[in-house]
N, C-alpha and C positions, 0 to 999 in steps of 0.2 A: 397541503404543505403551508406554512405559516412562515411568513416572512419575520425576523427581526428585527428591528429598528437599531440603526447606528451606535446609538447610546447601551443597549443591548447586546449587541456584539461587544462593543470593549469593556464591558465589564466583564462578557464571555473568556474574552480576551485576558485580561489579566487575572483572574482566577484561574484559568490552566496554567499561564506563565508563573501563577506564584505555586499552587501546587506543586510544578515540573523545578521549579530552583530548590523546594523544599525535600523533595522525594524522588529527584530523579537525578544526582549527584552524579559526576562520573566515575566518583569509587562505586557509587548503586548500579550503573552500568555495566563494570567490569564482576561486580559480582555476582550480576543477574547472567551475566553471560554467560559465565561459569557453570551452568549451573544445568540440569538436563533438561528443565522445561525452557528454557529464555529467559525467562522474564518471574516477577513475583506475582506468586498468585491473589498475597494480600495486599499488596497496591493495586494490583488491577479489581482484587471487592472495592478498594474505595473510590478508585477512579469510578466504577459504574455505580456503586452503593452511594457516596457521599455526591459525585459532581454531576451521574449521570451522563457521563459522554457516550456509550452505547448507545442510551435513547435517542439519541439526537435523530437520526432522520425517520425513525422509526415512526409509524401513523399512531397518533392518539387511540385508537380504539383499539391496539396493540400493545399501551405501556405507554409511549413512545411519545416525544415531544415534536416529533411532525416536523421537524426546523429544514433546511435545504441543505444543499449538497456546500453552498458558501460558509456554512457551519460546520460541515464537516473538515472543509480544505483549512478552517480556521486551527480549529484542536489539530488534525496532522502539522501545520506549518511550526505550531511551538512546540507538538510531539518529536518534531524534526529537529527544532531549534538543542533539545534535550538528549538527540539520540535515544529516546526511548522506547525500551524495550517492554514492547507488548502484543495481544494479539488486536490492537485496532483494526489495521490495517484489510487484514483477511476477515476479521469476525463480521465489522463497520464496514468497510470500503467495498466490501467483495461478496459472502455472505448474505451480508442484511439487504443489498442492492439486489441481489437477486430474487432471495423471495420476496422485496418489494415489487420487483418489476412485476416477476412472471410465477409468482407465487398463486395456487389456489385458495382462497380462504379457511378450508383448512388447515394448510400447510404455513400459512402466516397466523392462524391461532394456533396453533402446535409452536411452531419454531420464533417468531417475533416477542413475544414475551420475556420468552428464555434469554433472549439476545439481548432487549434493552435492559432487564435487570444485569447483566451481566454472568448470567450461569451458564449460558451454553456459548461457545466459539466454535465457530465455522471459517470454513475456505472453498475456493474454487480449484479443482483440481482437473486442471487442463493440460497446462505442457507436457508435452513426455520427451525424450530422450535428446530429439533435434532443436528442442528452444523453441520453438517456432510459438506464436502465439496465434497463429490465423487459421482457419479451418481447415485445413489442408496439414494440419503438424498435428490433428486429432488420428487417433490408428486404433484406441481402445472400442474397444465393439460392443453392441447388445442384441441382441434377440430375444423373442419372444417366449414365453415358456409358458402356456397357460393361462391365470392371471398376472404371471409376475413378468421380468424382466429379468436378464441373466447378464453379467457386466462382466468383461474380461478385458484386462491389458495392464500399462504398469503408467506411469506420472511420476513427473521426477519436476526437479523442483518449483514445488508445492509449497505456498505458504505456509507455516506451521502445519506442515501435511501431517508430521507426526504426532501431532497434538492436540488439533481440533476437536472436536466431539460430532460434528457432522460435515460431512463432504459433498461437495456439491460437484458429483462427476460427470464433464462432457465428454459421450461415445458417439460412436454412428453406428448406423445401421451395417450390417454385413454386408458388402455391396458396392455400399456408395464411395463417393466422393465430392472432394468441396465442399462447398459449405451446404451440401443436399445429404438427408439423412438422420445428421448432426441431433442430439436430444443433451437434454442437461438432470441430473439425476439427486432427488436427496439421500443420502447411502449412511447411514450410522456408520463412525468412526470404527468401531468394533465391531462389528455386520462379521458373521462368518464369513469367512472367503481374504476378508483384507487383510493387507500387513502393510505395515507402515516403518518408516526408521528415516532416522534425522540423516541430510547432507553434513559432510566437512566442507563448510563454504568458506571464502576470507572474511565473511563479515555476521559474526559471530551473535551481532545485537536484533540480528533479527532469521531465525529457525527459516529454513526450507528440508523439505523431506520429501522421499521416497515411496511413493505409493500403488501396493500392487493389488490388482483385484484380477479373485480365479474365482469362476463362479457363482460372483456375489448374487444372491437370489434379493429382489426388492418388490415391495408389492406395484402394481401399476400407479397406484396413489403419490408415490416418491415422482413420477413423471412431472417437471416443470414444463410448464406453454405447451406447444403442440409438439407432439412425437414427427422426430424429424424436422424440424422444422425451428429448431432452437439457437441457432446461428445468430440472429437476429437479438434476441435474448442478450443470448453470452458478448456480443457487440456492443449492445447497451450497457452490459455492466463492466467490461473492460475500459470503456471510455469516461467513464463515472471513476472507476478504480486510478486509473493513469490520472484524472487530474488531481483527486486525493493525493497520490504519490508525488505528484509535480508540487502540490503546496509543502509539502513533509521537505522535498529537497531543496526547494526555496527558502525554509527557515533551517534545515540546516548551512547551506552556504551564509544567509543571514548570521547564524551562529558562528562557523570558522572567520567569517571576517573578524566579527567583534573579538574571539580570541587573539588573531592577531594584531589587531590593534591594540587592545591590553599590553602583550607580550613586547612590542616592537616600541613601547613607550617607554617601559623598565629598564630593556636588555639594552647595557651600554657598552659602546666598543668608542676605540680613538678620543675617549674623554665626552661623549657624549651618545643619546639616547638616539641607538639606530633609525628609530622611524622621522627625526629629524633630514636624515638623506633626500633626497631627490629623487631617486630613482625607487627607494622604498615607499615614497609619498604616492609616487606614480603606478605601481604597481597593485597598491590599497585601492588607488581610485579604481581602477581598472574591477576589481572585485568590486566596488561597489556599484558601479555600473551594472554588471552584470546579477548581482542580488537584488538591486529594484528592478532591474525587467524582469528577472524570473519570480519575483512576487508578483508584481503585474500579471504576467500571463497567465498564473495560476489560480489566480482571481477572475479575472476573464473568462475564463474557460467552467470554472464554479459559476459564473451572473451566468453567462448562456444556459447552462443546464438547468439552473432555477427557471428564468424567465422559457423555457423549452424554444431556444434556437436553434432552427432546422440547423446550422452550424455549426452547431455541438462537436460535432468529431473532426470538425478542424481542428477547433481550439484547443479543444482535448489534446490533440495530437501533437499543434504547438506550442501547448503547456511542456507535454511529456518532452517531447524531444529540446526544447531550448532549457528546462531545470533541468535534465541529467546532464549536458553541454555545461553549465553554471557550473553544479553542485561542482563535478568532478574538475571544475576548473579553479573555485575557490580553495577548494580540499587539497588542491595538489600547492596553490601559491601556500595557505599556511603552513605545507610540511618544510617550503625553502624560506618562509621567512620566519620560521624558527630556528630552523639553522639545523645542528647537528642532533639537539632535543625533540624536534618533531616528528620523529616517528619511535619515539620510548613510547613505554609504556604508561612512565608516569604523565607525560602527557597529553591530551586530549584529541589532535589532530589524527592522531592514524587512526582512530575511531569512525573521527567522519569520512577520513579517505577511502576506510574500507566500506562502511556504507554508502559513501558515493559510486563507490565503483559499483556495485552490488546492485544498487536500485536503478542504474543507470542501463543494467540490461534487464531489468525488473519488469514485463508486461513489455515487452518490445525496446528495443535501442530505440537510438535518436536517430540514426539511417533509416532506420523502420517506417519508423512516422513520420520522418521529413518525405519518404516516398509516399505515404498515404497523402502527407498534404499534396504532393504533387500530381497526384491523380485527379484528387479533389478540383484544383485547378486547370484540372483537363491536360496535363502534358506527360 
């Protein structure tokens, strides 16, 4: 991994920020949403073709510009800022992190390539019916069949479950339980046996989906790390994936503040410009407070996992759970201090509120994690 240099980051930095004002408008939003994939397919060729954000943590002898996971939390935080719609998230965040981790070498020449140019998008396809994100809410099963492996059971919301081009699916063995057993799988999106179909979710800018496997035959080769033994894996990259997600929420709340502050300077009532009040001044700070600690900790939680801090999964944890706390707290102040406009459609607020709400049970709530940190600290 090759660290950036400060001056190197913001230029990073402002070339996504100018791109996402150029091409990721919020009538581009509403119209990407609309639409049955999410997202455009030929924004996301230039996102990977012209700026290369897939590469980003991808290893050089892969494509790949080798850069850290603080590069990556970088692009989601102004992906966030933008509400944009794409398969980052799953392809980047979730995908690439795994056959980085626990990929074979052939399986990161086969699949890393595809991914840093941006041809192939991938997901993890864990949850199934109960939400649960811990090894104990896995119930899809495999066995052995010869050389291959036989995958059955259903996943439900699935990042772009419906759309990805490879699946990265955790079963367990017939039998077990906990986190014993447990394997992680690469499964062609179109593999006989699968079927797939998009959720009706509230928040529309980013696809989850339905995914059922009867069947599916894969050869033993699709096995990621040790058979049985993938728990550990799938931990790694969920903790990787949640701080990704805590930086995205952190520049969205970032984002609805700035709106309301725009908005609350225009809109006049009583002969002058509402955000003049006191109590509307107070209730800004309030957001803003709360937008620099949740960039903070989503940075935090990015430096550990570069620098490899045995503490990673706090951080992690207290990135995830205090940005979905933030996001969904700045998201809801902009829909009252818009007033009666804040949740039309022409304007922009109910967008993030529905992604706030959305990503905030996204890979575990903020109960979830605030109880892992509590273990962590032995109580």
């Amino acid at each position: 991994m090759t660290a950036a240099s400060a001056e190197d980051r913001t230029a990073f930095r402002d070339s996504a920020r100018q791109f996402l004002a150029d091409n990721a408008t919020g009538a581009d939003v509403r119209r990407w949403m609309a639409t049955d994939l999410g997202y455009d397919a030929s924004v996301w060729g230039q996102v990977a073709g012209e700026l290369g954000w897939p590469a980003v943590p991808v290893p050089e002898a892969y494509g790949g510009l080798d850069l850290g996971l603080r590069e990556t939390a970088l692009l989601m935080e102004e992906m966030g800022a933008a509400c944009f719609c794409s398969p980052f998230l799953a392809t980047v965040g979730l995908g690439a992190t795994a056959l980085i981790l626990g990929g074979t070498h052939e399986q990161k020449d086969d699949y890393l390539p595809l991914i840093a140019s941006g041809e192939l998008t991938a997901t993890i396809a864990l949850t199934e019916a109960s939400g649960r994100v811990d090894a104990r809410g896995i119930g899809a099963e495999y066995k052995i069949d010869g050389d291959s492996y036989l995958l059955n059971g259903a996943k439900r919301f699935v990042i772009d479950g419906a759309s990805a081009k490879l699946l990265l699916v955790a079963a367990r063995k017939a039998g077990t339980s906990g986190e014993a057993g447990v394997s992680l799988f690469a499964v062609d999106g179109d593999a006989d046996g699968v079927s797939r179909s998009v959720l009706p979710t509230l928040d529309q800018t980013r696809r989850q989906g339905d995914v059922a496997l009867a069947d599916v035959r894969v050869p033993k080769a699709a096995l990621l790390g040790e058979e049985g033994n993938g728990w550990p894996l799938i931990s790694q990259v969920l903790d990787r994936g949640i701080t990704a997600l805590a930086a995205e929420q952190a520049g969205g709340a970032r984002r609805v503040l700035q709106l309301t502050v725009d908005y609350i300077q225009d809109r006049v009532q009583f002969g002058r410009a509402i955000g003049s009040f006191q109590a509307i001044k107070h209730r800004c700070a309030d957001m803003m407070v709360k937008v620099e600690s949740a960039l903070a900790a989503a940075s935090n939680a990015a430096d550990a996992a570069d620098a490899g801090d045995a503490a990673f999964p706090m951080y992690a944890a207290m990135a995830k759970a205090y940005c979905s706390d933030a996001f969904f707290f700045c998201a809801g102040e902009a829909i009252q201090l818009h007033g009666g406009v804040g949740f039309t459609w022409e304007y922009d607020p109910h967008l993030y509120f529905k992604r706030a709400r959305a990503s905030a049970a996204m890979m575990g709530t903020a109960d979830y994690h605030r109880e892992r940190i509590a273990v962590e600290l032995g109580l």
